[in-house]
N, C-alpha and C positions, 0 to 999 in steps of 0.2 A: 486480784491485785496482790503483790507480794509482801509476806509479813515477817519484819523480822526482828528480836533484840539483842540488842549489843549491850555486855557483859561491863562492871565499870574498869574489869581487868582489863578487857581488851580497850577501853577508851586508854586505859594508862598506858598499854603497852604502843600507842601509835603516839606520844608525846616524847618530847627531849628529855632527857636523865635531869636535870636542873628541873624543869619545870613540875616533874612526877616528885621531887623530891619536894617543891614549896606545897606541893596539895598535901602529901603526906602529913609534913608537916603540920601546914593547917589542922589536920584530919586527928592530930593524940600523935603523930609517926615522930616526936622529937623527943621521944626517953619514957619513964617512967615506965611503970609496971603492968599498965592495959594491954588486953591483946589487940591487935592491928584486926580491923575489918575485915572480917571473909567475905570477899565476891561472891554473889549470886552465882549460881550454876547457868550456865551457858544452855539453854533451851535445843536440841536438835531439831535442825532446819529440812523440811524434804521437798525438791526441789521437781516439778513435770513439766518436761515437754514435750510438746508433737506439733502437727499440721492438721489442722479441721476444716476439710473436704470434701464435697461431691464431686468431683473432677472437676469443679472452678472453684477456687479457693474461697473459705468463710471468711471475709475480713472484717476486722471491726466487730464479731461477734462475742457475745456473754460465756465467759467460762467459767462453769461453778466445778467443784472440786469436793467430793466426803474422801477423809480419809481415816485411817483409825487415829483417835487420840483429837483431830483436829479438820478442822475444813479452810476450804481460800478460795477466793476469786480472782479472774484475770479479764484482760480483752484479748484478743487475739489483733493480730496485726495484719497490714491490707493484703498481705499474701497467707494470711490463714495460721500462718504461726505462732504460737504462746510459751510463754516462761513463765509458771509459777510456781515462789517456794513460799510454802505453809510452815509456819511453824510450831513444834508438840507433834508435828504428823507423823505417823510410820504407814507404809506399805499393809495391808492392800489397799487400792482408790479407787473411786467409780468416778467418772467424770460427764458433763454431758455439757453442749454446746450450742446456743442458741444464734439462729442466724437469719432474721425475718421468719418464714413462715415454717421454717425446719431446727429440727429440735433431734441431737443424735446422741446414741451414749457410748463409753469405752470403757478400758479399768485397766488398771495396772495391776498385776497380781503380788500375790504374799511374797515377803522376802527382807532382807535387811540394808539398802541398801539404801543412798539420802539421795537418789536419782534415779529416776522412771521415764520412759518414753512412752507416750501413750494416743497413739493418732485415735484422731476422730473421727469417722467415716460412715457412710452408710455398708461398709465392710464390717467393722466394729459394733454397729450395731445390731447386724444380724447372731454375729460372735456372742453378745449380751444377752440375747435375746433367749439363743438356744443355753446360757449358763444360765438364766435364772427361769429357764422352764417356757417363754412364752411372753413372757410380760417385761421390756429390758424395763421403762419406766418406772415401774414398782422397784426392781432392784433397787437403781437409784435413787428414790425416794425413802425404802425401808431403812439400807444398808446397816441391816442388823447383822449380830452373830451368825445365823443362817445364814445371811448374803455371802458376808465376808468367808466362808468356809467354802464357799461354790470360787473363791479369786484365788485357785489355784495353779503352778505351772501344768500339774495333770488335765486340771476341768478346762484350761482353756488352750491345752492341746488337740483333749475332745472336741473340744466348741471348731476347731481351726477345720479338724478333719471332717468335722460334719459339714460344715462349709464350703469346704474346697470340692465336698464329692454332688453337693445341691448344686454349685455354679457350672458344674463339670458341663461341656461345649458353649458358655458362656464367655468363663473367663476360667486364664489358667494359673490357679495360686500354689500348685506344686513345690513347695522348700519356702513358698513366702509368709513373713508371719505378718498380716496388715498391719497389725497396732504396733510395733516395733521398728520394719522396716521402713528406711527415709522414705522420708514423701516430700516431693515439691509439689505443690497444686500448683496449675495455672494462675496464671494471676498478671495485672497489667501488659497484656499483647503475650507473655512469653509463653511458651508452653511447657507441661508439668511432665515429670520424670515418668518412669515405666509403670510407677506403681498408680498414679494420677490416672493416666492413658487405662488403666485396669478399670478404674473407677466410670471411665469416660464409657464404657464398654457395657459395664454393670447397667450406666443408667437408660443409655440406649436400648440394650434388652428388656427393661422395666416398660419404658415405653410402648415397643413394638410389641410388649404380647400383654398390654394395657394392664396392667399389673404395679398396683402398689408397693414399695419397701414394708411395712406393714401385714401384708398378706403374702408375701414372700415370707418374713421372718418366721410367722403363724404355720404357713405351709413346713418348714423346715425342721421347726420343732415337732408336727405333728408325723413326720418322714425320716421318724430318729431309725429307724432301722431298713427304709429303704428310700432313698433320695429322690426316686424315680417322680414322686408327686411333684417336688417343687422345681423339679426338671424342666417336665409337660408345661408348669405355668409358665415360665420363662420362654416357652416358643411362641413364635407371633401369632397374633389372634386376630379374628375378622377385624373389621369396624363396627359391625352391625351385632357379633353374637360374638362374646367373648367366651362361649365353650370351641369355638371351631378356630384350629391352630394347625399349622404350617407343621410337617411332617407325616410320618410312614403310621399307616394304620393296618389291622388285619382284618379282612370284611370274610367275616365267618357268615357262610352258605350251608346248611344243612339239606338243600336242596341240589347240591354242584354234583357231577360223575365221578369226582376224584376228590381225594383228602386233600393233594397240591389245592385243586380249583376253590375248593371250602374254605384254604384260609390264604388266601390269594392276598397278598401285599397290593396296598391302594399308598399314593400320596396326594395330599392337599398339601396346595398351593395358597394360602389367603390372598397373597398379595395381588395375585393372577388370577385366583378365585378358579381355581380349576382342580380337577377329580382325575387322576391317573391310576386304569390299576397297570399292575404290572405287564408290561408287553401290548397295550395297547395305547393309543392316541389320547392325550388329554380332550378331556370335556371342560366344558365351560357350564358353571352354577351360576346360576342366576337368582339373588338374596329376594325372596317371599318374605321376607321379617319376620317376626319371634322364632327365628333360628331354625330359620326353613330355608332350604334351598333348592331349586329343581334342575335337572338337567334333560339332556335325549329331548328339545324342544318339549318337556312339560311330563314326560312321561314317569319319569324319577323324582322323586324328591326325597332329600336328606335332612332328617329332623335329629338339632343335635341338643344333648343334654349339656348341662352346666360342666359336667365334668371335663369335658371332651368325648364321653361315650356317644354315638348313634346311630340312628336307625335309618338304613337307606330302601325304601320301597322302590321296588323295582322289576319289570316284567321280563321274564325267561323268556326263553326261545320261543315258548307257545302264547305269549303274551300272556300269560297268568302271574297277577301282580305275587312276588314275592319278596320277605325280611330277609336282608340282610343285615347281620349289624360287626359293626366299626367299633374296634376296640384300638385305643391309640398306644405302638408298639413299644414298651417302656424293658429298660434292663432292670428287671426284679426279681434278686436270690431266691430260692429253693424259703430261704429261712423263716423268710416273708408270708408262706404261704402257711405255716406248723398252724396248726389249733383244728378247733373241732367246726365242721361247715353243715349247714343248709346248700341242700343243691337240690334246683329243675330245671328238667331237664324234658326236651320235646323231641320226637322223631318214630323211626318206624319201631324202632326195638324197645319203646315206652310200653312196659305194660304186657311184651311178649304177645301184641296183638297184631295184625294184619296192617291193618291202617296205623296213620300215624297219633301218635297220643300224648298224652303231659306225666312223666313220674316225678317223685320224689324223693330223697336218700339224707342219708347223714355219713358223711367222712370224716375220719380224723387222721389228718395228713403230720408228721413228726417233722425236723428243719433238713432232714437232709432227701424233703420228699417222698419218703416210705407212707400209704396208706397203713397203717396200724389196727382201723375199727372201720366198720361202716353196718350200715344196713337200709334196706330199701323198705319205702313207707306208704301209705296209701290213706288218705285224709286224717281222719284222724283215730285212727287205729293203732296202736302199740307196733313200731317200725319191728320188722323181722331181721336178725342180724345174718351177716354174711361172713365167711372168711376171707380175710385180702390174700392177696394170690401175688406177690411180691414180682415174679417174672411179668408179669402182665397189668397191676396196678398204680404200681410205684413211678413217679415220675421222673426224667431226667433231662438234662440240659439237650435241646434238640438244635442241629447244626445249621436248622434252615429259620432259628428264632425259635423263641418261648420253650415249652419241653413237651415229652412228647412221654409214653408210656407201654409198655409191651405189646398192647392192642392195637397200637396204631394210632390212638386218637393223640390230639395234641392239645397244650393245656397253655391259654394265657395270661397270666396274673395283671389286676390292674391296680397302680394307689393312683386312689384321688390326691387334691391338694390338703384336704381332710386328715390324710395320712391314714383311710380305712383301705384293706385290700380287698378285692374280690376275685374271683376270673372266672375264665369262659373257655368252656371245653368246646368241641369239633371231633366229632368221628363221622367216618365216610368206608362204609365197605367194599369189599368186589365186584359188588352187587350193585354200588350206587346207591343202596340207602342209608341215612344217615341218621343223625341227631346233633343237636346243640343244647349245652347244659348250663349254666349259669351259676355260681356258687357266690353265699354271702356269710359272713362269719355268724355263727350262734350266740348275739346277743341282744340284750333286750332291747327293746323297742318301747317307744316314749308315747305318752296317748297326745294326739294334737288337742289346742285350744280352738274353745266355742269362737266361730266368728270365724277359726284360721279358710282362707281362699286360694285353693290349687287351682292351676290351670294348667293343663297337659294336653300331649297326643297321645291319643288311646289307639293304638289298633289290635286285630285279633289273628292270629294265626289256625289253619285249618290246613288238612290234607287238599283242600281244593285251592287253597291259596291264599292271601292276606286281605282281609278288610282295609279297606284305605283310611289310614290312619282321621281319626276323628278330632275337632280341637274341641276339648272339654273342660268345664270348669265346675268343680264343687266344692261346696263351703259347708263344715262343721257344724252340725245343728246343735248336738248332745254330746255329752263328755260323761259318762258313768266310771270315779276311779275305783270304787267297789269292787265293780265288775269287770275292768278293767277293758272297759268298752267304747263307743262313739258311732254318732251317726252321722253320714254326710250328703248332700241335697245337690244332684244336679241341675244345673240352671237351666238348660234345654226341657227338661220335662216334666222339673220338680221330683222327680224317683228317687226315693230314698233308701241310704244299703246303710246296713247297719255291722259293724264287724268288732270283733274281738280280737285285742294283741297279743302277739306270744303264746298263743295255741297255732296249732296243737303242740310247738316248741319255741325257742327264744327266737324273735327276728320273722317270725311268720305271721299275718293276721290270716283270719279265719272269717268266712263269710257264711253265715251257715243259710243252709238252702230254706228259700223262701222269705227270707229277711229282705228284702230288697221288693220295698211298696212306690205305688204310683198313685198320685192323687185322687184314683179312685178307687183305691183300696187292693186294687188288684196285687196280689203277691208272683214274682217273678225270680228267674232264675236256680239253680240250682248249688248248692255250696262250691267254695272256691278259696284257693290258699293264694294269698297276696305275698312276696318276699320284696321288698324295696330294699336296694344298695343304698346302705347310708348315707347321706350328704353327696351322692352321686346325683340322683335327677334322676334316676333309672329305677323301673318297677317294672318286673316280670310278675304275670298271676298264672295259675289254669285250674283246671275242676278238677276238686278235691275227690272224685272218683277213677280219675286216671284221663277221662274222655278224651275228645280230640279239639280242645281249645286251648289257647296258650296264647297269653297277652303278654301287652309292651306297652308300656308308659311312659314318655320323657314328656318329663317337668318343663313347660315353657319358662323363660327368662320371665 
C-alpha cells in the first residue's frame, strides 16, 4: 500500500497567497522578533513497479516490499500490475508476491534512483535464487548487509547469464533482462506480450519433464559452471520414471567391433516411448515399473537411474546377454572435467591380462584437459605413478561429440542435476577389444544412517557375459563413525557385508574379503572396491584384486 508525507511547505505551497498569508499570520508571521517555523524535511519517496506473473497474470495478489531504510506493501491489480511507493526507502529491494498457492521473489538492485522496475516471475525467482546461493526465500526473509551486497548490477548480470545459458532450448532470453523488461501477462481473454509467451514456454517445459520451479532453481545453482545438469531436467520425462527423458543418449559397448559401434548415438522418445539407435528402426519399450523397461518382445531391458544415467541389458549377435550403458549426451566444457578422479575401469587391457578384468587409477585432469598425474592401483596397495604422455592422454573437443584423446578412446562428461560431474570413457582397438571406464571425482563419502533402505538393480559383468540384472534391497544394520564403517542386510537372504568408506581413497568403500556373512555364519566373497556417483543412482564395484567381475547398481525410484 503506498506511503507517503506531505511536508506542511508543500500544504502551503498548493493554497492561494491570501489564504497562506491568514495561516501565517495566525502562526507568530505578522512582526515581531521570532523566527518563522522551519518545515519538516520532505522524507524521500521510492517508488516500484512491475507485472507479477506466471504467464497468466497474478491479480489481486500480496506485495510485500524490504527495502533499505524502509519497507511497503501493495496489491497487485487484476492484470498483475503494482505501484508502490515506500517512504525513507532507497535501492536495493527484495520483493516477493503472493498469489494463492504461489509465492515468487524478485529485487531491484543497488543504485540511486526514486524508481525501480522489478517484475515478479518465476524468471526472477530463479535470477534470486542463483544471487543468494540457493535459498531465494531466506534472502528475502534475512535481507541483511550480506543480502544486500549480493543486489548488484554485476551479481545480477551473473544471475541473468547463468540463467539464460540453464533455460538454453527452452527459452530464448538472449539481450532480455526479465525483471526490467515490460511484461504484459495475460489477463481477462487478452493475451500477454513476448516476454509473458516466454513464461508461457518456461511453464510448459516445467511440466513436460515433471520438474518443479524449486528443483529447477536448486539444479541451477548447483550447475554454476556447467549448465548442462538443469538442461537434462527441463527435457521431457516418462510418466512412470522421471529419470528417462526425451533426447540423444551414447550407449557405450565395450563389447562392439569398432569404437563408432561403442559409442553408437541412441534416442528416446518418452512420449512415443521408443529407443532409436542411430541408423536403425525404432523400437518400442514397454514400462515394467520401477524404471524398467523392455524391448526385442522382452529380450532387453532398460533399467534407468534417477539421474538419467542407464543400464540397457541386451543380447549380441551370439545371444550372450550383454551392458550397455546410456550416458545422456550433454554440452559439458573441458573446465568441468579439472580435479583429481577415481576411475574403473573394465575390459581386455585391465590388468595387462588375457581375459577381461576390473583396474583402477587415479587422474588429475587440469581445465583445459591435459592429464597432469595419474597412476594405476591395485586394491589396496599404494597406487604406482605414471607419466602422462600429453600426445596420447590429454583430452580434446571431438567432432563426432564429447572428446576423444590421442589413443583413440573417447571421453564423455556427465552433470547430474546435483551439479556433481562424472564421465565415461570407451576404447575399442584394431583388434576389437575394448574397455569401458567410469570416473567419479575424489571426495569424501558420507556413512549412511542405521535403518537407511536401498533398493537397486545389481547386475555383474563377466568375460562370458552379464548376470541379469537382480532387484535388491538392503537395509543399514550398523553404523561404526570411529571406524568409519557400516553394515548392510540383504532381504533375500539376510547376508550381511560389512564395508568401509573412503579406503583405500576418498569416494571408494572397500569391502574387505570375507566380511560378507550369511546366517549361518558362513563367510563369502572376496574383497571389492565400491565407487558410487554421487546423487546419480549409479554404483559401479569390482574385485579389488583386478579379477574378472565388474558390477552395476541403479538405484530404483
Amino acid at each position: 500500500m503506498p506511503t507517503s508525507i506531505h511536508s506542511t511547505a508543500l500544504r502551503l505551497a498548493a493554497l492561494p497567497a491570501a489564504a497562506a498569508l491568514f495561516i501565517l499570520t495566525a502562526c507568530g508571521g505578522g512582526g515581531g522578533d521570532s523566527p518563522a517555523p522551519v518545515a519538516p524535511p520532505v522524507a524521500a519517496s521510492l517508488t516500484l513497479t512491475g507485472s507479477a506473473a506466471t504467464g497468466a497474470a497474478l491479480g489481486l495478489a500480496a506485495v510485500s516490499i524490504k527495502c533499505v531504510g524502509a519497507s511497503g506493501t501493495g496489491t497487485t491489480a487484476a492484470d498483475g500490475t503494482f505501484n508502490v511507493a515506500i517512504t525513507g526507502a532507497s535501492l536495493p529491494c527484495v520483493l516477493s508476491v503472493t498469489g494463492g498457492t504461489t509465492t515468487l521473489r524478485s529485487v531491484a538492485e543497488a543504485g540511486t534512483g526514486t524508481n525501480a522496475v522489478a517484475n515478479i516471475t518465476p524468471l526472477s525467482e530463479l535470477i534470486v535464487a542463483r544471487l543468494a546461493g540457493g535459498d531465494a526465500a531466506a534472502l528475502f526473509t534475512t535481507f541483511d548487509a550480506a543480502a544486500q551486497a549480493k543486489l548488484t548490477a554485476a551479481g545480477l548480470g551473473d544471475a541473468r547469464s547463468a540463467i539464460t545459458a540453464a533455460l538454453k532450448g527452452v527459452i530464448d532470453l538472449t539481450g532480455v533482462d526479465p525483471i526490467k523488461a515490460p511484461l504484459v501477462a495475460a489477463s481477462g481473454g487478452k493475451e500477454g506480450n513476448a516476454l509473458d509467451k516466454q513464461l508461457d514456454a518456461l511453464g510448459a517445459a516445467l511440466k513436460s519433464a515433471g520438474t518443479t520451479l524449486p528443483d529447477l532453481a536448486a539444479a541451477v545453482v548447483a550447475n554454476d559452471k556447467a549448465p548442462a545438469g538443469a538442461q537434462t531436467l527441463l527435457k521431457p520425462a516418462a510418466a512412470t520414471c522421471a529419470g528417462l527423458r526425451s533426447g540423444n543418449y551414447r550407449a557405450l559397448n565395450p563389447r562392439a567391433a569398432t569404437l563408432a559401434l561403442a559409442a553408437t548415438r541412441v534416442t528416446l522418445d518418452v512420449k512415443a516411448l521408443t529407443y532409436t539407435a542411430a541408423g536403425t528402426p525404432a523400437k518400442a519399450l514397454k514400462d515394467e515399473g520401477a524404471c524398467q523397461f523392455s524391448m526385442d518382445a522382452g529380450a532387453s531391458r532398460l533399467y534407468v537411474a534417477k539421474s538419467g544415467l542407464a543400464v540397457l541389458a541386451a543380447p549380441d549377435a551370439r545371444q550372450v546377454l550383454r551392458a550397455i550403458v546410456l550416458v545422456p549426451e550433454q554440452d559439458v566444457p573441458l573446465a568441468a572435467v579439472e580435479g583429481n578422479w577415481n576411475v574403473m575401469f573394465y575390459g581386455h587391457e585391465s590388468q595387462d591380462i588375457a581375459t577381461s578384468g576390473v583396474g583402477t587409477s587415479v587422474h588429475t585432469i587440469n581445465a583445459k584437459g591435459e592429464v597432469t598425474a595419474g597412476a594405476d592401483c591395485l586394491g589396496l596397495a599404494a597406487c604406482v605413478p605414471w607419466i602422462p604422455r600429453p600426445a596420447a592422454d590429454n583430452w580434446v573437443a571431438d567432432a563426432n561429440g564429447g572428446y576423444a584423446n590421442g589413443e583413440g578412446a573417447r571421453l564423455f562428461p556427465f552433470v547430474g542435476a546435483n551439479g556433481q560431474v562424472v564421465w565415461f570413457g570407451i576404447e575399442v582397438d584394431a583388434a576389437g577389444t575394448g574397455l569401458i571406464a567410469v570416473a567419479s571425482r575424489q571426495q569424501a563419502l558420507a556413512l549412511p544412517t542405521v535403518g537407511q533402505v536401498d533398493k537397486f538393480w545389481d547386475a555383474s559383468m563377466t568375460f562370458a557375459g552379464l548376470t541379469a540384472p537382480v532387484d535388491t534391497q538392503m537395509t543399514v544394520k550398523t553404523v561404526d563413525t570411529t571406524a568409519q564403517s557400516y553394515t548392510r542386510e540383504r532381504a533375500v537372504d539376510a547376508r550381511v557385508d560389512g564395508f568401509t568408506i573412503n579406503q583405500p581413497r576418498n569416494g571408494l568403500r572397500y569391502r574387505a574379503a570375507g566380511s560378507s556373512q550369511t546366517p549361518t555364519g558362513v563367510k563369502r566373497f572376496g574383497a571389492n572396491l565400491v565407487m558410487p556417483l554421487p546423487g546419480m543412482g549409479f554404483t559401479v564395484n569390482g574385485s579389488a584384486d583386478g579379477s574378472d567381475s565388474f558390477g552395476i547398481s541403479i538405484t530404483q525410484p
